[in-house]
N, C-alpha and C positions, 0 to 999 in steps of 0.2 A: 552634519554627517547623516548618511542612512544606513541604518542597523537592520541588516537580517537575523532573525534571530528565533534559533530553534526551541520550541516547547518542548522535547520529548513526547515520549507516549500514551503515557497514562491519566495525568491529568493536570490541575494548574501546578501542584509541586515541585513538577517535574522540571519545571523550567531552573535553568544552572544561576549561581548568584552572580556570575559574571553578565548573564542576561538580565536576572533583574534588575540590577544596580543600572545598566543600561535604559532597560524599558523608563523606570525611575527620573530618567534622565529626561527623556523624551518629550517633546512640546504636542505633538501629537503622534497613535502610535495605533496600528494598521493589523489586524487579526485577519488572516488570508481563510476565508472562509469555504473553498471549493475544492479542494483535493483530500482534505484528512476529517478528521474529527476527536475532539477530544473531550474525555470523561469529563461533565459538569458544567459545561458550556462556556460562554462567555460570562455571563455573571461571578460565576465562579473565578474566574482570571481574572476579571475586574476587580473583587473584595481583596483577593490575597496581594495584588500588586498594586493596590489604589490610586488605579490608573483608568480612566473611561477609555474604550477601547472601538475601534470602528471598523466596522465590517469589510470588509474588502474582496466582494464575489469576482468573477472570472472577467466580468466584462469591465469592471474598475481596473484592476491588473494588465491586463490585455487589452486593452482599447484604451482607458485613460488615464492610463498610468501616470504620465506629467501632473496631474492632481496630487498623487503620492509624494511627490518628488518637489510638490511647489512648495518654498520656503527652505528646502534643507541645506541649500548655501550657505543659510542663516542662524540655523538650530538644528538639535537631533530629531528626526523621525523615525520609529521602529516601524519595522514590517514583522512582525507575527509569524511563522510557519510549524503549525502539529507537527514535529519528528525533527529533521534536522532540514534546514532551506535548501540544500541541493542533497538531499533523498530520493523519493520516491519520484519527487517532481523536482524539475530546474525551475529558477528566475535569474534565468540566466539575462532575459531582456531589460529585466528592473535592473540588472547592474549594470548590464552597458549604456543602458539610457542617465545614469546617475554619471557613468564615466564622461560620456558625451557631454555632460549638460557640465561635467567640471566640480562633480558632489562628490565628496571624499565617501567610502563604504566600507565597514567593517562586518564581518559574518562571524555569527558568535552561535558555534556548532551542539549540538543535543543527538542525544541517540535518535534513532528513526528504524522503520521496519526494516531496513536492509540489513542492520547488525541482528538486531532485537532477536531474532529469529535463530538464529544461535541456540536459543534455549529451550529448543525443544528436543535437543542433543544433536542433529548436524552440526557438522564444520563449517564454518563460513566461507574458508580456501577450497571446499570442492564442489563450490554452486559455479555453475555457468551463468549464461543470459539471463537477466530477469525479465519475465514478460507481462504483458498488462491483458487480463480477462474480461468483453466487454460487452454488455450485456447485448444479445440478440435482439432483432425486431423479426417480423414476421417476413419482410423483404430482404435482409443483412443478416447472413451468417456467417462471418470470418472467419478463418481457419488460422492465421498464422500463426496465433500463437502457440498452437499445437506441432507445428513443422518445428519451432524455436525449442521444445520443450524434448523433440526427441532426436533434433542437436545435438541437446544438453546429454542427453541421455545414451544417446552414439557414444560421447565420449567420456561416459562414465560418470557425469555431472550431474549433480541435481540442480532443480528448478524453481526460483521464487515467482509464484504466481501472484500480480497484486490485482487485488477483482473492483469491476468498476465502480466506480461511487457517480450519481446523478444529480446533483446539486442547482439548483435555479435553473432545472432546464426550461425551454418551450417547447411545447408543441408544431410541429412545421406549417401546419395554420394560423395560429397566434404568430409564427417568426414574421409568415408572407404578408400577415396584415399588419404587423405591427405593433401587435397587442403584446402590452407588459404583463401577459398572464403566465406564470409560471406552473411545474408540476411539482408534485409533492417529493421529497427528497426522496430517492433508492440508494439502495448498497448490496452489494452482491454478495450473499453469503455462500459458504465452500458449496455447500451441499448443490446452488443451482453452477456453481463453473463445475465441479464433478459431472453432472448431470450436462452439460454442453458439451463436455471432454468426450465423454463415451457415447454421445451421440457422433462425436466427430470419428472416435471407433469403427464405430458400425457404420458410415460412410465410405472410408476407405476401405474396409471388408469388402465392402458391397463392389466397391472398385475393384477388387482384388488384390489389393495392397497388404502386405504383411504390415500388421500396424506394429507402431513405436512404442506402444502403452497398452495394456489392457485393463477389465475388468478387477484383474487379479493385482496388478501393478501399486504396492505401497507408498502412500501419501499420508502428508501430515497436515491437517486443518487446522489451522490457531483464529484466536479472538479476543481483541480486546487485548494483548501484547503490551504487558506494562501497568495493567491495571489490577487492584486487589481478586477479579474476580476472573482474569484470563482461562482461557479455553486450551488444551493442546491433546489432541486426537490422532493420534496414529491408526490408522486404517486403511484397506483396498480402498482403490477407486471408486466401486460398487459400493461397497460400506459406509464411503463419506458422504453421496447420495442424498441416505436416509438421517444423516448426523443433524441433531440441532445442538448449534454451539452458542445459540441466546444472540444477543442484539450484536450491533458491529461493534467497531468494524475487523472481516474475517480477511485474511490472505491462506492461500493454499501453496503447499508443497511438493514438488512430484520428483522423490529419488531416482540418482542411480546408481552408481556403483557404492556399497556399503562399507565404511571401514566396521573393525567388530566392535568396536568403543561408541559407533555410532548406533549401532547396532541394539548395543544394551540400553543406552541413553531412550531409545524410539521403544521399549518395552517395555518402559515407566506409565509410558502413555498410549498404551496400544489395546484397540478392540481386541474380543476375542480372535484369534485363527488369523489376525492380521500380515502375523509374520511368519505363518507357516508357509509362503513363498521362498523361503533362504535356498538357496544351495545349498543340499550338506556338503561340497564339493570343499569350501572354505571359507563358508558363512557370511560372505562378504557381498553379493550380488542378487539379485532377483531372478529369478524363472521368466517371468512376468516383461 
């Protein structure tokens, strides 16, 4: 059988005893090393589940996956995945290849960013779209996720921003020649997707568009979601800018319509002057 199986967010503890007892199980067992990351690495998941563990980047996953998959007719293989295996990202293609190939799959579900977020006092029933923030080049500046975000925000909805993470990438010289030289890992913290968002502000200004967000428009930055030293920041858009919330990994928030319970919840953890945007109308909406 092949077992998907969620780690949670924090760190090796996190994983549920229905997945350890699993992992436990397992002849060989596949840590999905390219979309998340979790507090303490691999070593760490290895001593507490004493289990040797094997790396599984984007291009084992996605290109040679039947490797993952060879033997599991035969015995249990786990697949790994930081938060919960269809979270932030699907593997949706490791199941249907296991179905195709006639390999029995069980998914053995963990918290992941999409609940987790919950706790910085939004609702989880009044988020819209989630969209993905990804990092600019000098030639690529994408906008959509910004259209998706004031969507969300038309219809009174906030926004899970998840910001991009760079894992084993190459370079487009190293890809065209071939070379297995990789770059060093990135992760986007709040402060540079703030800092894309409000450039994307001031572009459409510049267009003449009434933008969907501003300067002034209340966001919430978190970090590290699950871990003893998590980050949660309520502040303008402008404000999270200049925010350091310490190492990753960070996702961003961009409200709309307020309940007052949400309200109070985001003043636990709110810069100075952050919510002086309210309506006194019925303290439930933004100016912004």
């Amino acid at each position: 059988m092949l077992y998907l199986i969620g780690l949670g967010l924090g760190d090796a503890a996190d994983i549920t005893v229905k997945g350890l007892e699993a992992v436990r199980r397992c002849s060989r067992v596949y840590l999905e090393a390219y979309t998340s990351l979790l507090t303490g690495g691999k070593e760490a998941l290895e001593q507490l589940y004493g289990r040797e563990l094997l790396y599984a980047d984007r291009e084992l996953v996605e290109q040679r996956a039947d490797e993952i998959l060879s033997g599991a007719e035969v015995s249990d293989v786990g697949f790994l995945v930081v938060g919960d295996p269809f979270g932030a990202t699907t593997h949706s293609d490791l199941v249907l290849r296991a179905v195709h190939a006639g390999i029995p799959y069980r998914v053995i579900h963990n918290a992941s960013i999409m609940n987790a977020v919950g706790c910085c006092g939004l609702q989880l029933y009044n988020f819209g779209e989630t969209v993905s923030v990804v990092f600019w080049t000098e030639t690529w500046t994408p906008e959509s996720f910004y259209d998706k975000i004031c969507k969300n925000r038309k219809a009174g909805l906030h926004t899970l921003c998840l910001l991009d993470i760079k894992m084993k990438e190459q370079t487009i010289e190293n890809l065209m020649r071939g070379k297995k030289i990789y770059e060093p890992p990135r992760f986007m913290s709040v402060s540079q997707a703030a800092d894309q968002l409000l450039q994307i502000v001031q572009r459409r200004r510049d267009q003449g568009e009434e933008p969907g967000l501003t300067e002034e428009t209340v966001c919430v930055g978190v970090a590290r979601i699950g871990a003893e030293d998590q980050e949660i920041r309520t502040a303008t858009l402008r404000q999270l800018t200049s925010c350091d919330l310490g190492a990753p990994l960070h996702s961003l928030m961009v409200t709309g319509q307020l309940h007052p319970l949400e309200v109070d919840m985001l003043r636990l953890s709110a810069e100075p002057n952050a919510l002086d945007h309210l309506r006194a109308t019925d303290g439930s909406t933004f100016t912004s």
